[in-house]
C-alpha positions in Angstrom: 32.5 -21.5 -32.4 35.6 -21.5 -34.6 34.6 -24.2 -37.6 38.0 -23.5 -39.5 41.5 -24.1 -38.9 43.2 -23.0 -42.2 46.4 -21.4 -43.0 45.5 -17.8 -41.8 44.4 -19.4 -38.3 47.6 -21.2 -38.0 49.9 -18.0 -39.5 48.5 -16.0 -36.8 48.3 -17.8 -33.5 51.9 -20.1 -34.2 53.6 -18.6 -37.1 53.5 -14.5 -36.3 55.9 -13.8 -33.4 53.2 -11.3 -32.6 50.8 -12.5 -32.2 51.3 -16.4 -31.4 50.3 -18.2 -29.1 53.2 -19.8 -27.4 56.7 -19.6 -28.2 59.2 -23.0 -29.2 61.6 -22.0 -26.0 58.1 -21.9 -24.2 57.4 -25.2 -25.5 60.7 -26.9 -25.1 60.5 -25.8 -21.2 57.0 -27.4 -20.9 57.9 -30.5 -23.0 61.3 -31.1 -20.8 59.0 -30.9 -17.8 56.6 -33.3 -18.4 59.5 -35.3 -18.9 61.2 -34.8 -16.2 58.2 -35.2 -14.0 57.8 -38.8 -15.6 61.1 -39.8 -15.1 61.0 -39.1 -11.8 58.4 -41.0 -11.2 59.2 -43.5 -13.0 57.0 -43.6 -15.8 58.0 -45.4 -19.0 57.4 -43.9 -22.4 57.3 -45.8 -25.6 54.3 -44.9 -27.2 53.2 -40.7 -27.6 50.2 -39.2 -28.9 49.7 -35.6 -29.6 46.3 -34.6 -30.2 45.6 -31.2 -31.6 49.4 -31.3 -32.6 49.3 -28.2 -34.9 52.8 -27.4 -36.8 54.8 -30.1 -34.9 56.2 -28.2 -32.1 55.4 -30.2 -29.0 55.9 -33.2 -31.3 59.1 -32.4 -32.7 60.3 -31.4 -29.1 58.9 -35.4 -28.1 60.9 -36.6 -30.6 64.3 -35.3 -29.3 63.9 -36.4 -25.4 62.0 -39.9 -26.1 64.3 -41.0 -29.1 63.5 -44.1 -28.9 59.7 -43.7 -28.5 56.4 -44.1 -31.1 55.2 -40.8 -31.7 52.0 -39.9 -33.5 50.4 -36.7 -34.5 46.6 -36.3 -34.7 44.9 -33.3 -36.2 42.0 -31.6 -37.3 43.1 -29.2 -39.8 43.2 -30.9 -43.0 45.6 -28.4 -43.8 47.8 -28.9 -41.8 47.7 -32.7 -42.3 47.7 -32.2 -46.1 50.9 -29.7 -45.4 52.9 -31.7 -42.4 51.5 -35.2 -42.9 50.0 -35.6 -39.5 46.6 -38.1 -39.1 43.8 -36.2 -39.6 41.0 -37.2 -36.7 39.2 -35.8 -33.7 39.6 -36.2 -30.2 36.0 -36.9 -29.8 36.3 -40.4 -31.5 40.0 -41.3 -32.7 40.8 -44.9 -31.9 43.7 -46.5 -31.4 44.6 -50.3 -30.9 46.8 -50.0 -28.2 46.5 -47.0 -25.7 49.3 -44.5 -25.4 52.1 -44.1 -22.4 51.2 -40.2 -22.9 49.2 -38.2 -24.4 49.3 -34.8 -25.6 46.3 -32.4 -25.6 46.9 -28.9 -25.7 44.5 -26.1 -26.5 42.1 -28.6 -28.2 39.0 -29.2 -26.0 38.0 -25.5 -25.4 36.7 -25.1 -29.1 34.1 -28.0 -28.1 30.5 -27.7 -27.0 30.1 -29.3 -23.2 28.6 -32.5 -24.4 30.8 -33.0 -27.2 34.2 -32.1 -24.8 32.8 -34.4 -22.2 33.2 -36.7 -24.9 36.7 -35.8 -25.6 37.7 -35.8 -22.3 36.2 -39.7 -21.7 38.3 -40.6 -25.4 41.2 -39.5 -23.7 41.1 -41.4 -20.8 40.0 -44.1 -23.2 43.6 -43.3 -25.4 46.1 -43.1 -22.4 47.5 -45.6 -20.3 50.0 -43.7 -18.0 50.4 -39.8 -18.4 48.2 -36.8 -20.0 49.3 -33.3 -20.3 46.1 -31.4 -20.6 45.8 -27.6 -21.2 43.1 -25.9 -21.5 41.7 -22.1 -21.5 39.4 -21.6 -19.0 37.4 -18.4 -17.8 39.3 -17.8 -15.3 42.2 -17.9 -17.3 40.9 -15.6 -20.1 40.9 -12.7 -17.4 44.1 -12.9 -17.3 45.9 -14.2 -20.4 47.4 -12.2 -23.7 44.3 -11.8 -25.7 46.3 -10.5 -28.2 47.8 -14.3 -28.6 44.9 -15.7 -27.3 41.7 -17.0 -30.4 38.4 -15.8 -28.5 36.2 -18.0 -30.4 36.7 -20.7 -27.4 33.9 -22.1 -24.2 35.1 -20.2 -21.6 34.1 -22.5 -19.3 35.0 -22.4 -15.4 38.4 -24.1 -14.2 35.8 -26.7 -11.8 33.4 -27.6 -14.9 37.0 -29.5 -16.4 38.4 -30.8 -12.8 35.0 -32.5 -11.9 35.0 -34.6 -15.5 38.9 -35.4 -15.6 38.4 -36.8 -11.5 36.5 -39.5 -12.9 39.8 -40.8 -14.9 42.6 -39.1 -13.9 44.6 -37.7 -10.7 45.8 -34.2 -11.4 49.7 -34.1 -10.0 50.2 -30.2 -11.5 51.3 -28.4 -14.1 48.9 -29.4 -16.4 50.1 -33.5 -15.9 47.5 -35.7 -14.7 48.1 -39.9 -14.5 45.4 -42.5 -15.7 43.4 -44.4 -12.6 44.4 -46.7 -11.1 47.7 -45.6 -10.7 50.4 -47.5 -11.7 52.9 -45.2 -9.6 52.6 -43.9 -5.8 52.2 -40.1 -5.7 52.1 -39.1 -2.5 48.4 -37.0 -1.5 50.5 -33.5 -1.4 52.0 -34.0 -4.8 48.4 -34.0 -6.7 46.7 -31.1 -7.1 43.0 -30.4 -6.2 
């Protein structure tokens, strides 16, 4: 499994146009979903974490539609927290006093062993008090994504082996979102996704 996220790593899957990973328009469409999809239900957001935040983008993106919001950035890389500032921890055991409205986890939990992301994905539910937005590569999805943009030093693990350990704190309403039990909202049974 990957052990280092330096400046080449970074260069390659969020820097290069060629070879990243995701795109800022790409990122500004999923970001102004998942706030959308809150405000519609009705979700308050003051308080964001983004875990695994990388070079900002997501974050940065945050920033602009919850103005008025506390965002942090957690990462891994200490070099990208020595170069952007970010607080360097894991998602296996970062605490925080008061739990977050959402929380932001995107290609982070794949690099882990099973135990260890079972972990994660408990510290998570542990983290958030509303919303998550979750993504994750999963085997299913390798057969089909850009390996080209895609780091194959991941668990490929099946799309079920993550649905059965997020059910036990979370309902999954789609596109990657899923809301902290109990719910605080109603969401009707054929808005979540099984």
């Amino acid at each position: 499994m990957r052990r280092v996220f330096d400046q080449a790593y970074y260069e390659r899957f969020y820097l290069n146009r060629e070879t990243r990973a995701t795109s800022p328009a790409a990122v500004l469409r999923q970001a102004t979903f998942i706030n959308a999809y809150l405000a519609y239900l009705g979700l308050p957001v003051k308080r964001i974490l983004d875990v695994g935040c990388g070079i900002g983008t997501m974050l940065n993106t945050l920033t602009d539609l919850y103005p008025s919001a506390r965002i942090d950035g957690l990462e891994y890389s200490e070099y990208l927290c020595e170069t952007y500032g970010w607080t360097q921890g894991s998602v296996v055991n970062y605490r925080a006093r008061t739990a977050y409205d959402l929380v932001i986890c995107n290609d982070v939990i794949p690099y882990l062993s099973d135990r260890v992301c079972s972990r994660a994905i408990k510290n998570l539910a542990d983290l958030c008090r509303g919303a998550m937005f979750l993504g994750a590569l999963t085997r299913e999805d390798y057969e089909i994504c850009d390996t080209r943009r895609t780091d194959d030093i991941q668990y490929l693990r099946p799309t079920d082996w993550y649905r059965t350990r997020l059910a036990r704190h979370f309902v999954n309403v789609g596109g990657g979102l899923y809301l902290k039990k109990p719910l605080g909202v109603t969401v009707w049974h054929l808005d979540r996704a099984t």
